[in-house]
N, C-alpha and C positions, 0 to 999 in steps of 0.2 A: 406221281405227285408226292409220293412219301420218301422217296429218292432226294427229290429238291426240297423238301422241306427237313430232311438229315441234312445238306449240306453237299450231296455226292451228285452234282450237276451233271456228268457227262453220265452216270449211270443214267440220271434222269431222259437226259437227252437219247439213248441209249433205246431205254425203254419206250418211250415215247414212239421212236420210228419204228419199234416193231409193232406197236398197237396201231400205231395209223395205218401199215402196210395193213395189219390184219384185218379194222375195219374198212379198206378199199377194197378185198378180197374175199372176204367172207361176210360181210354185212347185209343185207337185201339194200338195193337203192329209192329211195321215195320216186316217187312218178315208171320207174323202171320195170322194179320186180314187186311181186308180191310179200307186203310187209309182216304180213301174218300177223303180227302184235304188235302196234305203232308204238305202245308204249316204252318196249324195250326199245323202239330205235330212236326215240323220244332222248330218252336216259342217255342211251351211247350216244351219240350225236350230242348233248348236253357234255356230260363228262370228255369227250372230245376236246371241245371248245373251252372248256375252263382249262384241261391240262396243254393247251397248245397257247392258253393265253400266260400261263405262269412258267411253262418251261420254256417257251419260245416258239420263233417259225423254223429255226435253224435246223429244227429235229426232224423237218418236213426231208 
């Protein structure tokens, strides 16, 4: 988000799809896996969703 908010869009976009890969990968899943501390996946999944809504779905 501080990528797009510089100005540097395709960094943004860039960035973005390696955090999304990351949280498909390495996250635990709600109803799946054991979440251990909802909160943190509270947080990511929150910060997810804000930075998929300001840099786009393109990044997906």
């Amino acid at each position: 988000m501080a990528h797009h908010r510089a100005g540097r869009s395709a960094d943004a976009q860039q960035w973005l799809k390696r955090g999304l890969e990351r949280i498909n990968t390495q996250v635990p899943h709600a109803g799946v896996d054991d979440l251990e501390s909802p909160e943190n996946y509270l947080v990511c999944q929150i910060l997810r969703r804000e930075a998929v809504a300001l840099i786009g779905e393109g990044a997906k």
